[in-house]
C-alpha positions as CSV (number, residue, x, y, z in Angstrom):
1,X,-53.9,-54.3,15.9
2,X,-51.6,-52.8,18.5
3,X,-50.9,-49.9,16.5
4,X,-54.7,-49.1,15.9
5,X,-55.4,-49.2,19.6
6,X,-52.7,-46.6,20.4
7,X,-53.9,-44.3,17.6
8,X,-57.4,-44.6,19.3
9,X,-56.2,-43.7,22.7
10,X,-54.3,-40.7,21.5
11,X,-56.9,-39.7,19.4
12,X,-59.2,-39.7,22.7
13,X,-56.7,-37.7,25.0
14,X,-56.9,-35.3,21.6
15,X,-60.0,-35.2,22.2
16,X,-60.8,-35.1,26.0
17,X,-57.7,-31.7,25.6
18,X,-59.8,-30.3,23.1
19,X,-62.5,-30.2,25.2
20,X,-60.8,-29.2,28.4
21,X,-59.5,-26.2,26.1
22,X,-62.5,-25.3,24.6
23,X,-64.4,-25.1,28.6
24,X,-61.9,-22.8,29.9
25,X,-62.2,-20.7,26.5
26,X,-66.3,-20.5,27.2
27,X,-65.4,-19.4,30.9
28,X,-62.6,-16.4,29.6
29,X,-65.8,-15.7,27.1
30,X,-67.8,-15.2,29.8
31,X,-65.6,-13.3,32.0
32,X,-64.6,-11.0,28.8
33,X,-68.8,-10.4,28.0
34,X,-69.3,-9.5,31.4
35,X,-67.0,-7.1,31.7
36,X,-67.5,-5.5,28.5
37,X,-68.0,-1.9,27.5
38,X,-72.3,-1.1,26.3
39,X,-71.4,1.8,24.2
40,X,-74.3,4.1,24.8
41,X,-75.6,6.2,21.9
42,X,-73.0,9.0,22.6
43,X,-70.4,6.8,22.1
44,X,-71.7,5.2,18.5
45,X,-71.2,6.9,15.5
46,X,-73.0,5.9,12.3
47,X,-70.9,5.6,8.8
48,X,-72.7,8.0,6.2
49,X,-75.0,6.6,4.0
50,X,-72.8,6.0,1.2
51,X,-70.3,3.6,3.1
52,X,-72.8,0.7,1.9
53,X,-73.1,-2.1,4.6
54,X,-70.6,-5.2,3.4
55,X,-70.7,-7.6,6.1
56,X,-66.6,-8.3,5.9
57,X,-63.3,-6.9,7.7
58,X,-63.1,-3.6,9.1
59,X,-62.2,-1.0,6.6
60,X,-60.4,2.5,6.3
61,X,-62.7,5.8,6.5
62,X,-60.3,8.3,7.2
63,X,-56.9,9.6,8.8
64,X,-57.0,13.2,10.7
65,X,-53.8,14.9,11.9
66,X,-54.3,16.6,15.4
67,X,-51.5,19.1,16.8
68,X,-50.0,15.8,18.5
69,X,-51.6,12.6,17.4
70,X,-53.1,11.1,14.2
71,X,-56.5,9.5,14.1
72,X,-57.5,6.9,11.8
73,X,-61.0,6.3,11.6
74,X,-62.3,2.8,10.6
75,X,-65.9,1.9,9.2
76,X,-67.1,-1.0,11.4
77,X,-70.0,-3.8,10.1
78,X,-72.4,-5.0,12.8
79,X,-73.8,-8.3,11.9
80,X,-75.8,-8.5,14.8
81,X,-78.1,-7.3,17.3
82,X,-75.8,-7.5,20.2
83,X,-72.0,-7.9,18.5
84,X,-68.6,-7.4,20.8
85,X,-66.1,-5.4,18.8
86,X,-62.0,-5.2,19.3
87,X,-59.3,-3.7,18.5
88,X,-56.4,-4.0,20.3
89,X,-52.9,-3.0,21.4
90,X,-51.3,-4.8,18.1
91,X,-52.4,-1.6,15.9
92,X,-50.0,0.1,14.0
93,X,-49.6,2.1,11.4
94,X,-46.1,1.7,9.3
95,X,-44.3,4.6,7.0
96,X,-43.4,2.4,4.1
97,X,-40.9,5.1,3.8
98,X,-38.5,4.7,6.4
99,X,-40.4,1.9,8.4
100,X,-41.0,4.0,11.4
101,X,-43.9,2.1,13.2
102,X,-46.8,4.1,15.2
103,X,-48.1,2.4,17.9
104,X,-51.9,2.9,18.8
105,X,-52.4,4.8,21.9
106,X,-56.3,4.3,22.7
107,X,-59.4,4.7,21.0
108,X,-60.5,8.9,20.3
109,X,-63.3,9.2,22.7
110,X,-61.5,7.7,25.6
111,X,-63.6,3.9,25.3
112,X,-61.9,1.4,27.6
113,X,-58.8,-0.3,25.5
114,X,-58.7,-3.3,28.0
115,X,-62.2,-4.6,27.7
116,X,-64.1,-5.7,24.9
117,X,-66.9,-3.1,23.2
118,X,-70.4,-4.3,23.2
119,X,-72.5,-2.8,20.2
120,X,-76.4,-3.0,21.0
121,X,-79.4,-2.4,18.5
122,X,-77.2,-1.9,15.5
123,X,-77.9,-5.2,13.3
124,X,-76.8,-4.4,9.7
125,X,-75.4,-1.1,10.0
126,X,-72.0,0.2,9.5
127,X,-70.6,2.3,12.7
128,X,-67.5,4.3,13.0
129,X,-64.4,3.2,15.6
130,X,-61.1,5.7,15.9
131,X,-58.0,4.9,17.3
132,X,-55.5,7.0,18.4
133,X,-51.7,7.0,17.4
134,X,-48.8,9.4,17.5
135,X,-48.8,11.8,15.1
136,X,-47.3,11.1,11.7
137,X,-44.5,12.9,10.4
138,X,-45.0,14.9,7.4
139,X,-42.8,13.1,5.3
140,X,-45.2,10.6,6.0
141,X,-47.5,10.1,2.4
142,X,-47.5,5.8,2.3
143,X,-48.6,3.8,4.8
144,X,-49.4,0.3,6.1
145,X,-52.1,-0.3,9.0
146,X,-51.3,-3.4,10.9
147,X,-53.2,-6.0,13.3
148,X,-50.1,-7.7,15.4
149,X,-50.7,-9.8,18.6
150,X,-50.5,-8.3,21.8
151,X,-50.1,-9.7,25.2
152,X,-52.9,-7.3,26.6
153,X,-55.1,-8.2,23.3
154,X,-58.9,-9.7,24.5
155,X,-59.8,-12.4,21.8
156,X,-62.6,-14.0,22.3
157,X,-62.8,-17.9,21.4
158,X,-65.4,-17.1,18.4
159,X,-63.1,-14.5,17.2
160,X,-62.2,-14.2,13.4
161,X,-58.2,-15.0,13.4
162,X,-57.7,-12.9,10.3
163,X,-55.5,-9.7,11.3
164,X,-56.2,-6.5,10.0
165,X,-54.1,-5.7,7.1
166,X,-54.4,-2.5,4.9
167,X,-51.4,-1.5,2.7
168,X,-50.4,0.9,0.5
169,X,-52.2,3.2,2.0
170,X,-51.8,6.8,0.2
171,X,-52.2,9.1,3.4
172,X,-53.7,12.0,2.0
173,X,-56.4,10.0,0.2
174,X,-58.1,9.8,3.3
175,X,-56.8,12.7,5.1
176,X,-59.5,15.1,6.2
177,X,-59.0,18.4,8.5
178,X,-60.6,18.8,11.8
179,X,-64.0,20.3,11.5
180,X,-64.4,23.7,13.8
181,X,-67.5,24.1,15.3
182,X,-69.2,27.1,14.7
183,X,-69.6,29.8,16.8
184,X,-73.4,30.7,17.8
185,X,-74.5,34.1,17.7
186,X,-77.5,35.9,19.7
């Protein structure tokens, strides 16, 4: 009998700590919402039609070398009508080669890295994100894109805890050049 009265008390101080937890997470969820980034509609970019809409993990797009960084390009699901998106310090793309590691620099387009992005009015539809990372080498041809934890990370408490993982990524696959605009004529 003794025993079963101890189990129930630690079971209840489990309890009343899970809830203590789970109050201050709310409140850090709150903090992290209202300081969040709106993208505006210059700052949302819509996948082309033929990325279909699969309401799962991030996935690759495509992978542009720039004179000194690389971008990699990422097609995005929204779920919902009003969805926070991340992604954080922990990126990094890996040469399976050699294992040099490239660690992300910011997201292309200069969006705030240290607040959460808000996504408005875009239920169902798949969006484009780019982060930007030093530029790979040329020898450069397999690759791994990684999600690690990162002190400066924002994770909600309704976040998914699954981390980002693409491997075996064959880098000119997705590599696409730079589009030049077009000069206008009069």
């Amino acid at each position: 009998m003794m025993k079963d009265g101890k189990y129930l008390f630690m079971m209840l101080i489990l309890l009343v700590c899970g809830i203590t937890v789970s109050a201050q997470n709310k409140k850090s969820d709150r903090e992290m919402f209202n300081e969040g980034y709106v993208l505006q509609s210059k700052d949302i970019h819509f996948a082309p039609p033929c990325e279909k809409y699969e309401p799962i993990m991030p996935r690759l797009y495509s992978i542009e070398k720039r004179r000194h960084e690389t971008i990699v390009t990422f097609v995005q699901p929204i779920y919902f009508d009003s969805q926070w998106v991340t992604y954080g310090y922990g990126y990094q793309l890996v040469d399976k080669k050699n294992g040099d590691v490239y660690m992300v620099r910011r997201y292309d387009g200069d969006l705030p890295m240290d607040r959460l992005l808000i996504v408005r009015g875009c239920n169902r539809k798949n969006i484009l994100i780019s982060l930007v990372f030093p530029k790979l080498k040329r020898k450069a041809k397999i690759i791994d894109i990684l999600e690690t934890s990162h002190e400066k990370d924002l994770t909600p408490s309704n976040a998914d805890s699954k981390k980002t993982e693409i491997n075996n990524i064959l880098v000119k696959k997705y590599l696409v050049k730079k589009q030049k605009k077009g000069k206008i004529y009069y």
